[in-house]
C-alpha positions, 0 to 999 in steps of 0.5 A: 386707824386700823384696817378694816380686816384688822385683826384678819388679813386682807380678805381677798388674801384668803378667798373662798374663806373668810375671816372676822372678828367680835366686839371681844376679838376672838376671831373666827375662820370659816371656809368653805368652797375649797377645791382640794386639801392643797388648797386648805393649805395654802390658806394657812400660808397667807401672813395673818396678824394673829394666828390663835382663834376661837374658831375653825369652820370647814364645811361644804368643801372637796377634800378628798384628794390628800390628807388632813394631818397637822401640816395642813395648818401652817405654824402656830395656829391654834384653835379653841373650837373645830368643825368639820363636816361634809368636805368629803374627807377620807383620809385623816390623821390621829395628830391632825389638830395636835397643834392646837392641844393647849387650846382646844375646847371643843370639836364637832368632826363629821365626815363619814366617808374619813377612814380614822378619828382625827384625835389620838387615843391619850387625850391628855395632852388636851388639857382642855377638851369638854366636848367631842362630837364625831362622825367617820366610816369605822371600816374593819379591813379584817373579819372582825368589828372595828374596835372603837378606840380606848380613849383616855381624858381628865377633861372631856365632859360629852361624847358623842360617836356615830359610825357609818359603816361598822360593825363597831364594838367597844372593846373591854376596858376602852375608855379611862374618862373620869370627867365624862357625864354624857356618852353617846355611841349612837347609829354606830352599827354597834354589836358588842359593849365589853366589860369595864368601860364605865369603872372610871366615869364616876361623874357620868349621868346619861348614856345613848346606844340608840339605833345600833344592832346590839343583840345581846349584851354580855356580862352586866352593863354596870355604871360607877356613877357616884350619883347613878345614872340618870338615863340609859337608852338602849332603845331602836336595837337587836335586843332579843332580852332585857340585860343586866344594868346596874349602877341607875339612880332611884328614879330614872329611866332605862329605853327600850324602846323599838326592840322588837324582837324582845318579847319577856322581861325577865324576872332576874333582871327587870325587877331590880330596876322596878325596885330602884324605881326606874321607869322603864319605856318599852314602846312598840314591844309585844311581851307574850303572854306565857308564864314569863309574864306572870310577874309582871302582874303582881298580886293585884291591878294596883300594885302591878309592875307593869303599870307602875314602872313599865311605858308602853304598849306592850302586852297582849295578856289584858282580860278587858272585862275584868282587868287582869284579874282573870289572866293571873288565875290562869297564869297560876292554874298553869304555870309555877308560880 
């Protein structure tokens, strides 16, 4: 018969963390309580029976005090999936879960005070990885924005970053992810997205900047999806302008939304978006009425783009007693048409 903790030690061995198991045995870890990264360690000390798991948990911890890098989890233990989150961490290794390369899955990583992500810039090595989700300060010791890193993967599938700190900026050509369908920058302090990031992400169908503080965004935003993108939100911003985007599916959607300081939609780079078909939502935006919008209105109430592919509250222009009818005779009185 074997021992009720089987396949996990002896559960008094590992306290304050625990240790179980399902019906197919993959076994789980979960701590929580730890005082120090010392006593992290010691935990990987204690003589487990089997040392590969399905998943790591560390959370509601106080590890501030040292390090996390690969020494911390003993020999031969292996992950398939880690989380990590309000521990308090500030100092973190690039290699802290290299160990488990062979295996590692998936990692969902926040701790916003962490000075570094805990993964390398080659990802490669983890010929497994479909998701990461990760949470740290992002601090530039120097004048400039802290450039993201430029992440290489065959593998990896979502991508979520948030940085508490900031200024961020994604650096020209960052990332090589070929896998990749689903990136989100997202409450990063974002002020800058560089040209060629997305040539290698052919397979990529949604893309997130919301609540960052780009301004402007240099050059064109262009996607090399195979299948178009499917949905690009760029909303809770700075934008001052609608940019540049190309590489949408027909029929999807561009966000944004809550740029309050965008007041026109130009011409030159809305239209194409509204030929494609792509929705566009503008809520809480106040266009002005000037000879900008004149466009917007079309030739008629019916075939207007503002009302065919623009969501939104968003102008003040609106002729109540005779549609907008009134407001293009005078847009074409005064204005170069």
């Amino acid at each position: 018969m074997r021992p009720r903790e089987w396949p996990c030690p002896n559960a008094g061995d590992i306290v304050p963390c625990t240790c179980f198991s399902d019906e197919l045995l993959n076994i789980y870890l979960d701590c929580q309580g730890l005082g120090s990264i010392a006593e992290l360690t010691n935990i990987f000390t204690v003589d487990f029976p089997f040392k590969k798991f399905a998943r790591l948990q560390v959370s509601h911890n106080v590890l501030s005090d040292g390090i996390l890098d690969g020494s911390v989890f003993g020999t031969d233990f292996v992950f398939r999936e880690v989380i990590f989150f309000d521990n308090g961490l500030k100092d973190v290794s690039s290699d802290a879960f290299m160990q488990s390369a062979s295996e590692l899955t998936f990692i969902d990583f926040v701790e916003p005070e962490a000075n570094n992500f805990p993964l390398p810039v080659d990802l490669t090595p983890l010929g497994n990885l479909r998701e990461v989700v990760l949470e740290v300060a992002c601090e530039s010791t120097a004048q400039t924005p802290y450039a993201l890193p430029s992440w290489i993967s065959d593998t990896l599938v979502i991508l979520t970053v948030s940085c508490s700190v900031g200024p961020t900026a994604l650096p020209d050509n960052a990332f090589t992810l070929s896998s990749l369908e689903a990136l989100h920058i997202i409450n990063s302090n974002l002020i800058q997205i560089g040209v060629g990031n997305f040539a290698a992400s052919t397979e990529l169908v949604s893309v997130s900047f919301q609540g960052n503080s780009l301004e402007n965004i240099d050059g064109v935003l262009e996607f090399s999806s195979i299948n178009g993108v499917q949905l690009l939100d760029l909303s809770m911003n700075q934008l001052k302008t609608m940019p540049q985007i190309t590489g949408m599916a027909s029929g999807s959607t561009v966000r944004i939304s809550d740029n309050t300081e965008i007041v026109s939609l130009p011409e030159e780079t809305t239209k194409p978006l509204i030929e494609d078909e792509i929705t566009i939502e503008a809520n809480n935006i106040e266009l002005t009425c000037n000879c900008e919008f004149r466009w917007l209105l079309g030739d008629d109430d019916i075939n207007m783009p503002l009302a065919m592919n623009i969501i939104g509250e968003t102008d003040n222009c609106e002729n109540t007693e005779g549609g907008y009818d009134g407001v293009r005779e005078i847009f074409d009185t005064l204005c170069n048409k």
